[in-house]
Residue, then its C-alpha position, 0 to 999 in steps of 0.5 A: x105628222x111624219x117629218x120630212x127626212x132629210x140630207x142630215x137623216x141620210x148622212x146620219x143613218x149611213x155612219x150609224x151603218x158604216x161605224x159601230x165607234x159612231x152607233x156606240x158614240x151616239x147611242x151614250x150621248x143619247x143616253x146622258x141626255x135622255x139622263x139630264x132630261x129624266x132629272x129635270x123633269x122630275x125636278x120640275x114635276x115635283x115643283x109643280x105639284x108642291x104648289x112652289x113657283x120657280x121664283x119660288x125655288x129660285x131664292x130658297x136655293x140663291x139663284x136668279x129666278x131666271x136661271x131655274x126659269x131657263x133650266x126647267x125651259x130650255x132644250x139643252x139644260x145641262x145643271x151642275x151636280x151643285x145645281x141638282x142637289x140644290x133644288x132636290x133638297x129645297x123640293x124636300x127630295x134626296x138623290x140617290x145612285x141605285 
């Protein structure tokens, strides 16, 4: 199903035209969400596949269930690097920058 454009697309588009700063801007926020994104989902794949439930992770790193519930769910999870590194190391994971 193709979505409606709408007044926000139209405006969007133009300032993405009118201003490199903006194009610039919106392309790195971008980015970094599709980041987070990529980290959760990977951290939420690996979770499934090791048989774990979230309540699961949630006690083995000392959090609410419904906070890693609310993390692997919601559309703007933003996670410490505190948080990550937490759940990678229960999941048996290591993170590394390549």
């Amino acid at each position: 199903m193709v979505r409606k454009k709408t007044g926000f697309d139209g405006w969007l588009a133009d300032k993405i035209q009118e201003s490199a700063e903006f194009h610039n801007a919106l392309h790195d926020a971008r980015a970094y969400v599709d980041s987070v994104d990529d980290v959760i989902r990977f951290l939420d794949m690996t979770r499934v596949a090791s048989g774990m439930s979230k309540a699961d992770l949630a006690r083995n790193v000392g959090r609410l269930p419904e906070s890693v519930r609310r993390l692997f769910t919601a559309k703007d999870a933003n996670p410490s690097l505190d948080t990550v590194v937490k759940l990678a190391d229960a999941l048996g994971l290591r993170l590394a920058l390549a």
